[in-house]
C-alpha positions in Angstrom: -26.3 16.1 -8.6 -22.6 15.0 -8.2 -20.5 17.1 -10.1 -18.6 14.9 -13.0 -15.0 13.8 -13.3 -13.2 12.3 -15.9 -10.5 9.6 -15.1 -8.0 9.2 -18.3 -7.2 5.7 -17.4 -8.5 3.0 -15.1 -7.5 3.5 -11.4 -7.0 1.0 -9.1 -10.7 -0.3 -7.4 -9.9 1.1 -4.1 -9.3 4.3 -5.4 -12.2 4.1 -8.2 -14.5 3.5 -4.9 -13.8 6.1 -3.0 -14.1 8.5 -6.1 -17.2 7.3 -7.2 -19.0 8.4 -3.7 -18.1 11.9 -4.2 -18.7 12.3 -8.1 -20.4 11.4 -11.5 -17.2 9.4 -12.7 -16.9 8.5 -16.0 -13.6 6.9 -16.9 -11.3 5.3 -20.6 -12.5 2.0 -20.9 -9.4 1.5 -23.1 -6.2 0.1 -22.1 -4.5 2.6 -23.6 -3.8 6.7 -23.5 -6.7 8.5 -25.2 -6.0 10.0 -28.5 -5.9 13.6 -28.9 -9.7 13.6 -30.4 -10.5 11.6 -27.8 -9.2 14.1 -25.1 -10.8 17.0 -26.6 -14.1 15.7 -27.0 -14.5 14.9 -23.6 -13.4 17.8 -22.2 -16.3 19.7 -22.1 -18.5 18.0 -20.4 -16.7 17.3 -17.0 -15.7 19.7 -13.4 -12.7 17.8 -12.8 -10.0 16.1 -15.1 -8.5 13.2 -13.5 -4.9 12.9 -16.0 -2.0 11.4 -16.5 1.2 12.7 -17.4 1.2 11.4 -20.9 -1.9 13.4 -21.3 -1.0 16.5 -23.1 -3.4 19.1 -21.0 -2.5 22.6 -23.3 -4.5 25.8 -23.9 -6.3 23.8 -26.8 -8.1 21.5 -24.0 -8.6 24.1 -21.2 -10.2 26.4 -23.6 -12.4 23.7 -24.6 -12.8 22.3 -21.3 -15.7 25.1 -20.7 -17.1 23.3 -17.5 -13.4 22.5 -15.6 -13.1 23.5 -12.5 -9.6 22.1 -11.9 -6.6 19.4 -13.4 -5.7 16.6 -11.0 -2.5 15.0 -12.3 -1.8 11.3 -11.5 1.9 12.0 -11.3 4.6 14.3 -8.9 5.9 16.2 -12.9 3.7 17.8 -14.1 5.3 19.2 -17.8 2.3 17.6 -19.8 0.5 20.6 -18.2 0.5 24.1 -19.4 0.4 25.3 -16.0 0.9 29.2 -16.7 -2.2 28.9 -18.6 -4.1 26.8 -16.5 -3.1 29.7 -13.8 -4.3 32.5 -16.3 -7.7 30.6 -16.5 -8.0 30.5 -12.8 -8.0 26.5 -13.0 -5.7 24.9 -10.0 -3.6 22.2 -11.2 -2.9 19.5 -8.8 0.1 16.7 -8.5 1.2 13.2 -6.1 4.2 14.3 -4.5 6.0 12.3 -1.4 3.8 9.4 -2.2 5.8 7.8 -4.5 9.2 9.0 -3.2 10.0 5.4 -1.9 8.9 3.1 -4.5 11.0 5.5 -7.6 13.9 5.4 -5.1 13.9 1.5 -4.7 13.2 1.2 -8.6 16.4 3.2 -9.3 18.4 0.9 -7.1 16.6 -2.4 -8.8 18.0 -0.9 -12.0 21.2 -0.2 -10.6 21.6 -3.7 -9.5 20.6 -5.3 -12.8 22.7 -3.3 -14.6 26.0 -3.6 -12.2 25.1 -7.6 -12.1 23.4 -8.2 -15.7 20.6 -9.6 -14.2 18.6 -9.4 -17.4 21.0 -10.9 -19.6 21.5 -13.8 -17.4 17.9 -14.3 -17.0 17.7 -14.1 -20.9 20.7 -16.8 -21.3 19.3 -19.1 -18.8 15.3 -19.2 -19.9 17.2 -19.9 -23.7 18.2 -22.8 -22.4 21.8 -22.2 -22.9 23.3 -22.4 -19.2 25.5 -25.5 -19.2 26.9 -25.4 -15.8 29.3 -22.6 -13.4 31.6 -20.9 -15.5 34.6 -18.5 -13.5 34.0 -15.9 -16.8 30.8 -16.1 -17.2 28.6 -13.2 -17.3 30.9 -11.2 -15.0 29.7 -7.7 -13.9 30.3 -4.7 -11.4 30.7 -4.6 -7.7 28.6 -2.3 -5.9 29.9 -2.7 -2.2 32.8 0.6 -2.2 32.3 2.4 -5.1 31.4 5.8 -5.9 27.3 6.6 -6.6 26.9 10.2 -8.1 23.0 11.8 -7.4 22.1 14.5 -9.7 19.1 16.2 -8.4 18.8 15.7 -4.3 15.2 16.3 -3.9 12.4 13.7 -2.3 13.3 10.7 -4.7 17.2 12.1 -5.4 17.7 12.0 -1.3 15.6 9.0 -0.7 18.5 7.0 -3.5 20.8 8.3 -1.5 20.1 7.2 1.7 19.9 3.5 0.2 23.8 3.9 -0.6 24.6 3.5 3.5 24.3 -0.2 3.6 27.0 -0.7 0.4 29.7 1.8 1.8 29.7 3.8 -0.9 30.9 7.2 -1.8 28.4 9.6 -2.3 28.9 12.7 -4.9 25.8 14.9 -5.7 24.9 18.3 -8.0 21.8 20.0 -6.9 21.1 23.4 -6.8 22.1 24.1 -3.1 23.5 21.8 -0.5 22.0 19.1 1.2 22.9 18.9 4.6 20.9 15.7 5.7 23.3 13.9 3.1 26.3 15.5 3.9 25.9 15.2 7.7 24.8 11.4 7.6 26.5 10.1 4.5 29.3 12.2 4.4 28.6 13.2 0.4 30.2 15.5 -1.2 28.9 18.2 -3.3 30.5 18.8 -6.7 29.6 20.4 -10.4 28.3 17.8 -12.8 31.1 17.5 -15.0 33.2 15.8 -11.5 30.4 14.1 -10.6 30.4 12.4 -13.7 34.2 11.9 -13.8 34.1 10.5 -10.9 31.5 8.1 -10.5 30.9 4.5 -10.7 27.4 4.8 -10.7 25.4 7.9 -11.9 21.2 8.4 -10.9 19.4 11.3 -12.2 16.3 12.5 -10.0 15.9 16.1 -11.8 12.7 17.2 -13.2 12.4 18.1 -17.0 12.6 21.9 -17.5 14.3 23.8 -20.2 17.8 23.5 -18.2 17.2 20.0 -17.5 16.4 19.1 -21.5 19.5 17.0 -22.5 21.7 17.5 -19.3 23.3 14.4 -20.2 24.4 14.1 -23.6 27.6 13.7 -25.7 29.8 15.8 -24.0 29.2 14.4 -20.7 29.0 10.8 -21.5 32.4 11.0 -22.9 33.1 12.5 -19.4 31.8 9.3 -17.4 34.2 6.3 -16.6 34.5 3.7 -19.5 32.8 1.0 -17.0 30.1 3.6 -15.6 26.5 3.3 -15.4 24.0 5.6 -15.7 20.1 5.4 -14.2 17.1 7.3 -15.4 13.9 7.3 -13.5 13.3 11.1 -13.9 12.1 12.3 -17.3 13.4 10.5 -20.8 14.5 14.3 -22.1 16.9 14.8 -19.9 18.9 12.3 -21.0 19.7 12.8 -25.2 18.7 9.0 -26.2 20.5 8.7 -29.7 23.7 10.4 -27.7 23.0 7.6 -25.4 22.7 4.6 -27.7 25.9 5.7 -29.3 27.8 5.6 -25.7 26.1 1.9 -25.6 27.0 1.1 -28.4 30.3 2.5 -28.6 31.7 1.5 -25.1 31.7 4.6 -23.9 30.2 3.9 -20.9 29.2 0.4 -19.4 25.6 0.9 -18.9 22.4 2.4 -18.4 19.1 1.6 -17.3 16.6 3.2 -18.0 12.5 3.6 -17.1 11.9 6.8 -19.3 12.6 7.5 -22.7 12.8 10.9 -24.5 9.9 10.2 -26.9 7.9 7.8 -24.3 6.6 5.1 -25.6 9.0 5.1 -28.3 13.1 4.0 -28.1 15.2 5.4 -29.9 15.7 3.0 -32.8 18.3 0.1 -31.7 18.8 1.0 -28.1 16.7 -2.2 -27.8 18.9 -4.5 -29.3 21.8 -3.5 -27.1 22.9 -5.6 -24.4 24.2 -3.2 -21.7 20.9 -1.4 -21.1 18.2 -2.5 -18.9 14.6 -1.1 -20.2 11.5 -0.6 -17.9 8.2 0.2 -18.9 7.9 3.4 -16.7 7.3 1.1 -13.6 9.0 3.5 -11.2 5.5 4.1 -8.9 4.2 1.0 -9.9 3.3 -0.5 -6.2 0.1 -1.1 -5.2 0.4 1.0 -2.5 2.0 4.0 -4.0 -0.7 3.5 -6.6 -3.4 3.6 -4.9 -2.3 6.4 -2.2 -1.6 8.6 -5.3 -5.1 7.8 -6.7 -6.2 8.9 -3.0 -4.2 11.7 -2.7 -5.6 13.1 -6.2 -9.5 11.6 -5.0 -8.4 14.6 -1.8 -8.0 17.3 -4.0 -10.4 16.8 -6.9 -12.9 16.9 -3.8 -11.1 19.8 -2.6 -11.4 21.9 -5.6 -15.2 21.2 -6.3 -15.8 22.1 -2.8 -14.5 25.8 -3.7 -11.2 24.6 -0.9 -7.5 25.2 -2.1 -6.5 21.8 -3.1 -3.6 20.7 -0.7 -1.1 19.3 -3.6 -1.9 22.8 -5.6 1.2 23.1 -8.1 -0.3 26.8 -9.0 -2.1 27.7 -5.4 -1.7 31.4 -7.0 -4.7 30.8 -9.2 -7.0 32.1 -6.7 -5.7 35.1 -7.2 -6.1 35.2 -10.5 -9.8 34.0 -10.1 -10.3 36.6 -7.8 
């Protein structure tokens, strides 16, 4: 017999295919996230769990998960996981990184660009009908070409941003937690603390992923240290930007902008930051190609075959589990 795998949500056909060779799949109908009860009543029954990261995968469902042999997770972040647990238990936990580097990194610039040239309010103005003809003051908006970008976080996606910047002659500021000489050496960036970077910058991208130092980086205090006409990009994780501290800078003028493809309590906005004007929202699109989708369904197809094959899965996030097992 194949041995079973559980998909949380529908995959696209290519990668469903090539699962379906290799296992008993059984997958959520729904369009929608299962519910909790959902989740823990299917649990039990399956070697592999296919998730994704709004699937909340804590010591509740591993220790009902009796059968589970190992987590795939259909994302690079993996904090819907408890992944010290999951190591405890012996279970590898496995995640989509590189894959989706390039499509996260050209999402962050088409929110840049919206924002800088208020390509949604435009849009919105023109389909109501109300575009009368070429006006010299009419929705006027930022120049990109020369100005300052700031990248907090220079990892895959963080670097990948960056490299985008060279064909707009921009000035490139970034914070990471060491120095990154491929941006230094071919951009000429600069490394600086946050609290310059965000003086400083016309343009601030945030590629960090959500730990407990990363939880509200950017909130009060350093919105009020951003330029009055600054704009500020999330395609990381929602909680490391403080949303209501964020709606108020919107609100308030503090800064110009923000757009934004993650949201501290995903699905849910913070009340109100919808009906502002200077904020571009996404529907946490920032992999959504179909060729990053499906490589990352691939990839997670590799290692869910990997792991029921008794082989160290090659995206293992916890490869010291076998260890543990041992």
């Amino acid at each position: 017999m194949k041995p079973g795998i559980y998909i949380t949500r529908r995959l696209t056909e290519p990668v469903m295919n090539e699962i379906s060779k290799h296992f008993a799949m059984e997958f959520n109908p729904h369009d929608r996230a299962l519910t909790r009860d959902e989740l823990m009543d299917i649990v039990p029954h399956y070697d592999v769990l296919l998730c994704m990261l709004s699937d909340k995968i804590d010591r509740e469902v591993i220790d009902a998960a009796k059968k589970l042999k190992g987590v795939v997770n259909y994302a690079v972040g993996y904090n819907n996981i408890d992944i010290d647990y999951a190591t405890e238990k012996g279970i590898p936990v496995t995640n989509t990184p590189d894959v989706l580097t390039n499509a996260t990194a050209d999402l962050a610039w088409a929110l840049l660009f919206a924002c800088a040239r208020r390509v949604v309010e435009s849009d919105r103005f023109t389909r109501e009908g109300k575009f009368k003809g070429w006006a010299p003051t009419q929705y006027l908006g930022a120049e990109v070409t020369g100005k300052t970008l700031g990248i907090v976080g220079t990892g895959r996606i963080g670097t990948a941003m960056a490299r985008r910047c060279k064909g707009f002659d921009m000035e490139l500021l970034y914070c990471s937690n060491g120095p990154n000489l491929e941006l230094e050496m071919k951009l000429n960036a600069k490394f600086c603390p946050l609290d310059l970077l965000l003086e400083y910058s016309d343009f601030v991208s945030l590629h960090v992923p959500l730990l407990a130092q990363t939880q509200h980086m950017i909130g009060a205090d350093e919105l009020k240290m951003m330029k009055k006409h600054a704009i500020l990009i999330n395609t990381s994780r929602g909680p490391v930007v403080d949303e209501k501290a964020l709606y108020d800078a919107l609100r308030q003028g503090i800064i110009g902008g923000a757009g934004l493809d993650v949201y501290e309590d995903e699905p849910n906005l913070y009340s109100g930051l919808e009906k502002l004007d200077n904020v571009v929202l996404l529907p946490h699109i920032g992999s959504a190609t179909v060729e990053t989708r499906t490589n990352m369904g691939l990839m997670c197809a590799e290692n869910a075959r990997a792991i029921v094959e008794g082989r160290i899965p090659p995206q293992a996030v916890n490869p010291e589990y076998v260890e543990n097992a041992s």
